[in-house]
C-alpha positions as CSV (number, residue, x, y, z in Angstrom):
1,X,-148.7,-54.5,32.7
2,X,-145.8,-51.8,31.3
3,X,-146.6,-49.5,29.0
4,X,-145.0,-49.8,25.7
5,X,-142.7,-46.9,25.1
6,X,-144.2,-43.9,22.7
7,X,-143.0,-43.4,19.4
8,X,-141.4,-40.0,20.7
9,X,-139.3,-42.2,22.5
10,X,-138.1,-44.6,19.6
11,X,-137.7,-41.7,17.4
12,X,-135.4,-40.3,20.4
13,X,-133.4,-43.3,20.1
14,X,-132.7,-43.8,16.2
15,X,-131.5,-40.5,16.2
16,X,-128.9,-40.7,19.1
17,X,-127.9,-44.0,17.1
18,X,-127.6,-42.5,13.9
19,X,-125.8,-40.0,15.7
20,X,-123.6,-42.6,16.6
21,X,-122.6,-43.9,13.1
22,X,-122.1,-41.2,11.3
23,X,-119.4,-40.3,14.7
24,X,-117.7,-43.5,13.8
25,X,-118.3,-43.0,9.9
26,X,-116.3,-39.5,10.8
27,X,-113.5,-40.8,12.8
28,X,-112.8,-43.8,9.8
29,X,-112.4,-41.0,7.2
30,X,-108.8,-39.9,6.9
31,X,-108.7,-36.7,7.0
32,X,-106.9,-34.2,4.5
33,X,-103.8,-32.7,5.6
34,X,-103.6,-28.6,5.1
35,X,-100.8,-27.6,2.8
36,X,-100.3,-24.1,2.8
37,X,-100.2,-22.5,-0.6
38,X,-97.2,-22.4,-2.7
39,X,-95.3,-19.0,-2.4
40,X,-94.0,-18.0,-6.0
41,X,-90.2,-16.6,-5.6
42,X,-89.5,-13.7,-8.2
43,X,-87.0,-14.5,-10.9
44,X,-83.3,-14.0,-10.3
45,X,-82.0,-11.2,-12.0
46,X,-79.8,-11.8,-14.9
47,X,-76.5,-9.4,-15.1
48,X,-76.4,-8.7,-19.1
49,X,-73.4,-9.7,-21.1
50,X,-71.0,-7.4,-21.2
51,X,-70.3,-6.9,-25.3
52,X,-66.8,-7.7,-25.9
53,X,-64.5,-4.4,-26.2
54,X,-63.5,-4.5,-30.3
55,X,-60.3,-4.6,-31.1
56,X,-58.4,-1.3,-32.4
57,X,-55.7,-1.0,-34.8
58,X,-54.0,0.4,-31.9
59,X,-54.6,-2.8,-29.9
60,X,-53.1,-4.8,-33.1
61,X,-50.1,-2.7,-33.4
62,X,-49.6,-3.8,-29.5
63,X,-50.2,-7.0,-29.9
64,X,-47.6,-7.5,-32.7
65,X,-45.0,-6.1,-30.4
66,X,-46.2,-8.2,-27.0
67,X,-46.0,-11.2,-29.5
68,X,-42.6,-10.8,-30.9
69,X,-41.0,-9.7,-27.4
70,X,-40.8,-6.2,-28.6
71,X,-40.7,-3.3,-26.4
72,X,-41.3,0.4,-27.0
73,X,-39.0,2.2,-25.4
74,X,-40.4,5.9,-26.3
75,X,-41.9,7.5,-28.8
76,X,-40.6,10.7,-30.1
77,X,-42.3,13.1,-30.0
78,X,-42.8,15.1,-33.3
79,X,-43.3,18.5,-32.1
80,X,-39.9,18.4,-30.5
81,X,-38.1,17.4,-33.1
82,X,-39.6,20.1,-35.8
83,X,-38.8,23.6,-36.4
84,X,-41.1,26.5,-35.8
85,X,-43.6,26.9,-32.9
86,X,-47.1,24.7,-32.3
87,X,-48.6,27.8,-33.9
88,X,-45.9,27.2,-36.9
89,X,-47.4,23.6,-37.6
90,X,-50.5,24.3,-39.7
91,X,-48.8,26.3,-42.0
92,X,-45.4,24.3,-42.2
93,X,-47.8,21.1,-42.8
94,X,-49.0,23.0,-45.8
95,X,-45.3,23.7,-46.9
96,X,-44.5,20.1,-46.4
97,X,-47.7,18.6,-48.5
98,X,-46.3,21.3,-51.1
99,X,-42.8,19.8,-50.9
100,X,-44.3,16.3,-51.4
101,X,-46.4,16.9,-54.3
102,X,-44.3,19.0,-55.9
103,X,-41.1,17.7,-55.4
104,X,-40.2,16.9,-58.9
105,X,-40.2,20.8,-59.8
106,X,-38.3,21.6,-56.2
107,X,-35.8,18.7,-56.1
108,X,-33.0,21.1,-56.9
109,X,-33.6,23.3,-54.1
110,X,-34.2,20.9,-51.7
111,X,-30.7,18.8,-53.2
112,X,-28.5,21.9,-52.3
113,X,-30.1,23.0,-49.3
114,X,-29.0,19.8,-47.9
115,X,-25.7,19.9,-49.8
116,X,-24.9,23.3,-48.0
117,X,-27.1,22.2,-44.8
118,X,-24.2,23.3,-42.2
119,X,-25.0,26.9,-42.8
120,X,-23.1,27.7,-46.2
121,X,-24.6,29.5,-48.8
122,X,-25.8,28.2,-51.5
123,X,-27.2,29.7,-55.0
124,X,-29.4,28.3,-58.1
125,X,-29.7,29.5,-61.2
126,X,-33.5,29.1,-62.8
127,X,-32.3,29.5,-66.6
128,X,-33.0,26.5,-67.8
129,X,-36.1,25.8,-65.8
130,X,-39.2,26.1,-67.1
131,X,-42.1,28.9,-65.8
132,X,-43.4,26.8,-63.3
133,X,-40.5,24.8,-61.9
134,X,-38.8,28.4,-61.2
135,X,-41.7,29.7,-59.7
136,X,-42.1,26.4,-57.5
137,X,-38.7,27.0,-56.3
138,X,-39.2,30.2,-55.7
139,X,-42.0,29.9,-53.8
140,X,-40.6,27.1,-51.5
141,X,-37.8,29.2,-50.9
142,X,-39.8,32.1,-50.0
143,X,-41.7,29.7,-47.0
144,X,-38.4,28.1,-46.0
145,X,-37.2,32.0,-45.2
146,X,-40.9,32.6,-43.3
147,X,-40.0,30.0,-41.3
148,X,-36.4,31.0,-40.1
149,X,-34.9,27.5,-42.3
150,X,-33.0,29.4,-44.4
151,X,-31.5,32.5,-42.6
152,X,-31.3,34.8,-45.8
153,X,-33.2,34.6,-49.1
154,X,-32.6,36.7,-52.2
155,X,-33.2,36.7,-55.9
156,X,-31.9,38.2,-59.0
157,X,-34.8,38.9,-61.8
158,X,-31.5,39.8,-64.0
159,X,-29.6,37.0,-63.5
160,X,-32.6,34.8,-62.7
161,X,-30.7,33.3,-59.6
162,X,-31.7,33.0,-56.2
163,X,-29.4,32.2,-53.2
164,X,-29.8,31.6,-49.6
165,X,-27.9,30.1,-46.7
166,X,-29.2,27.5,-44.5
167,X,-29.7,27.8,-40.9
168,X,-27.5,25.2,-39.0
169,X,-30.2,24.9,-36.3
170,X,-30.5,20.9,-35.3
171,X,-34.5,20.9,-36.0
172,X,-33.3,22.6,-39.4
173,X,-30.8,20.3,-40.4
174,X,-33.1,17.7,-38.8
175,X,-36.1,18.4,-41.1
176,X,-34.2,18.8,-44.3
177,X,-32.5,15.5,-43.6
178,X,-35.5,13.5,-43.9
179,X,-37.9,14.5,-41.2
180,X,-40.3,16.7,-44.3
181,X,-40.7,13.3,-45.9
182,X,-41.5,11.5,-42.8
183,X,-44.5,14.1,-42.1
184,X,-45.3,13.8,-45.9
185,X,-45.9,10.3,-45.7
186,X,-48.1,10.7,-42.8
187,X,-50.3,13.4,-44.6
188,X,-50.8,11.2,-47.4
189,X,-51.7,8.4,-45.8
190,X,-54.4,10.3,-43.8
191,X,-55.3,12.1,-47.2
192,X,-55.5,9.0,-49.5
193,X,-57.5,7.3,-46.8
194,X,-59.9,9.6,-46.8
195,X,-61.1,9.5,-50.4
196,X,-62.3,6.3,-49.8
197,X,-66.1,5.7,-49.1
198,X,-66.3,4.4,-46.2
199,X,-62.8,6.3,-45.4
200,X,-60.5,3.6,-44.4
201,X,-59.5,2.8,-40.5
202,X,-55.7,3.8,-40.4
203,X,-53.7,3.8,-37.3
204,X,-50.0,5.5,-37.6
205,X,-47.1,5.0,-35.2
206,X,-43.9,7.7,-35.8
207,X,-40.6,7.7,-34.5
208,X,-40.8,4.6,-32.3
209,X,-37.5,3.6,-30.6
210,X,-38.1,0.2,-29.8
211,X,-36.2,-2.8,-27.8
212,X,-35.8,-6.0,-29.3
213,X,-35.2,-9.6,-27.6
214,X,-31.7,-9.7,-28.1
215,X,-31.9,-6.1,-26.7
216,X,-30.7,-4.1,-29.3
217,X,-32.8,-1.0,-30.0
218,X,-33.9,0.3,-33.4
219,X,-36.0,3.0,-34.5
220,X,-39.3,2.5,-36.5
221,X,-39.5,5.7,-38.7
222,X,-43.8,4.9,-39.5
223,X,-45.5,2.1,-38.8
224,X,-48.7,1.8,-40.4
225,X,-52.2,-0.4,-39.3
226,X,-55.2,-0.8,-41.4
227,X,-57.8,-3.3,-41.1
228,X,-55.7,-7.0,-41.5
229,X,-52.7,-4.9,-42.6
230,X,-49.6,-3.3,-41.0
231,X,-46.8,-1.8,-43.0
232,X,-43.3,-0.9,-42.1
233,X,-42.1,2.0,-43.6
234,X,-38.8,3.9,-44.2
235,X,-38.6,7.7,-45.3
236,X,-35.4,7.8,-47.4
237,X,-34.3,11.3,-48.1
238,X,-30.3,10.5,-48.8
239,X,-28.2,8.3,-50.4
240,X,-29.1,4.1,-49.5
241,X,-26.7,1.4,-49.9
242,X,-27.0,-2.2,-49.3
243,X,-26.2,-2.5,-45.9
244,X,-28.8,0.1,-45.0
245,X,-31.3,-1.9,-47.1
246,X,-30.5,-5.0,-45.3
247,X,-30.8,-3.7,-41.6
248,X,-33.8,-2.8,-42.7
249,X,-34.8,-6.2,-44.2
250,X,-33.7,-7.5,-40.9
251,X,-36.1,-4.8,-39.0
252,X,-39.1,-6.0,-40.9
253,X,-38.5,-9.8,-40.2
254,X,-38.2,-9.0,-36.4
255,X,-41.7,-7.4,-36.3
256,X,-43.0,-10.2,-38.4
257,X,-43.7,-7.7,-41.4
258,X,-45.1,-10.1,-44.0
259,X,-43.6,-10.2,-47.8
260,X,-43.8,-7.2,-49.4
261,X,-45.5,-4.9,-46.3
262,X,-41.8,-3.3,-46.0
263,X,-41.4,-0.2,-48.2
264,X,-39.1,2.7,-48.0
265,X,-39.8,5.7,-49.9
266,X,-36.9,7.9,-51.4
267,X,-37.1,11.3,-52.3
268,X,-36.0,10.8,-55.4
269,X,-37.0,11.4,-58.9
270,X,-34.3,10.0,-61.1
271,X,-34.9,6.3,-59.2
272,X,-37.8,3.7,-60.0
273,X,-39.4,0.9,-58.3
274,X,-36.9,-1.6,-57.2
275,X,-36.9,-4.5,-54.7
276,X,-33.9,-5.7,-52.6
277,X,-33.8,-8.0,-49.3
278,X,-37.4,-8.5,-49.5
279,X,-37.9,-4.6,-49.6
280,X,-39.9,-2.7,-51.8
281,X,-38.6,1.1,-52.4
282,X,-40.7,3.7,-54.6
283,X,-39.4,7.2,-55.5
284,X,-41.6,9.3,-53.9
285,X,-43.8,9.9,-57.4
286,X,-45.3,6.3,-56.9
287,X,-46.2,6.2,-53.0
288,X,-49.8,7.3,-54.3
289,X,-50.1,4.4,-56.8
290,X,-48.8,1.7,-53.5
291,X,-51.4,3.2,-51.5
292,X,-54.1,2.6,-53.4
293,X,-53.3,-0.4,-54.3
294,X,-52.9,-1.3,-50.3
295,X,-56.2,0.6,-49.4
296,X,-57.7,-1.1,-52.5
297,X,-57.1,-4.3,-50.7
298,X,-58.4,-3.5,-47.4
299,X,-61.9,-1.9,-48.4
300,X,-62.2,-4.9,-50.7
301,X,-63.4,-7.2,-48.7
């Protein structure tokens, strides 16, 4: 009779079968795929943004000319064109802010110096002047002999005259002409600017020659640029007609110069404010009073 297997023996066997099942339990599973870990990329740099270059009164000045087809064809330069040395300038700039705020008392100098410009002598008698206008032409004609413009200087306590001849030098007869004014004007821009608080941004062009379309060329004596602003303006030493006025006028329309941004200044004290061809002219007595009133405007707003 077999023997009937142990219970070692059945135990044996359930394990190799559950062995079995959990095999085919392993095999049904589906089985997760390996994803390899995400790799961070650092950020991309990002160039800053380049501020945008501000605009100068120099670059507005430029940009009126590139708009109207305007060319500068040189500038002249000032130093060539005065007398005296670049050691001279300093003090002749301090003679010519004298001549400018006191020209009413000096006017008769400065009237036969450029009558008798050619090197003729001429002679003034201080009678009738009061204290102060003789000493004030006194003391500009003592400077003007300093500085060579007048080639003799001499004067009379008994007769209470002075005379003095002119030197015929071009840069002489250049500066008495007009150019004083001209560097006048450009002091008391800087100067009147400068009172103001802030001071106001000016930008000053002298002495421009300058091309336009139809290829003519002109000359710009100053040409102002404050903020929103630019002014054309003419130093007037002489005599002014109406054609002279009118080129002018005709200046100002080719740069664009808006209505009433055109002034000529005239060394002059027996002349008031006028307006002709769209031009406004001041004796030189009011240029003060139209620069306020233009740098009035501009700190305004």
């Amino acid at each position: 009779m077999p023997r009937s297997p142990s219970p070692g023996h059945w135990l044996e066997r359930l394990l190799r079968v559950a062995t079995r099942i959990a095999s085919m339990f392993e095999r049904a599973l589906p089985h997760p795929r390996h994803t390899p870990p995400a790799t961070t990329r650092p950020p991309t740099p990002v160039e800053p943004t380049p501020a945008p270059t501000p605009v100068t009164l120099d670059d507005t000045i430029t940009s009126l000319f590139a708009q109207r087809g305007i060319t500068v064809v040189r500038e002249l330069r000032g130093d060539a064109r005065d007398p005296g040395s670049d050691d001279d300038q300093a003090r002749i700039d301090r003679m010519v802010w004298f001549m400018g705020e006191r020209f009413a008392m000096i006017e008769p100098l400065l009237v036969a110096i450029k009558h008798n410009i050619q090197g003729r002598t001429l002679s003034i008698s201080l009678t009738s002047f009061e204290t102060r206008k003789a000493s004030d032409i006194c003391q500009m004609a003592t400077w003007a002999h300093t500085y060579k413009m007048l080639t003799s200087y001499q004067y009379s306590k008994e007769t209470r005259t002075i005379s003095a001849c002119v030197s015929s030098t071009p840069t002489i007869i250049n500066f008495f002409n007009g150019r004083w004014l001209e560097r006048y004007i450009v002091q008391k821009i800087k100067h009147t600017a400068e009172q103001y608080d802030p001071p106001i941004d000016v930008c000053i062009k002298t002495n421009l020659i300058i091309e336009l379309p139809d290829h003519t060329q002109r000359e710009i004596d100053i040409l102002v640029a404050i903020p929103r602003r630019i002014y054309l303006i003419e130093a007037k030493s002489g005599a002014i007609d109406g054609d002279s006025v009118q080129r002018y006028a005709e200046l100002a329309r080719a740069l664009g110069i808006r209505q009433g941004h055109a002034l000529m200044v005239r060394a002059r004290t027996t002349v008031g404010v006028k307006h002709s061809h769209g031009i406004h002219m001041y004796p030189i007595g009011e240029f003060e009073h139209t620069l306020r009133r233009m740098f009035d405007a501009a700190a305004a707003r």
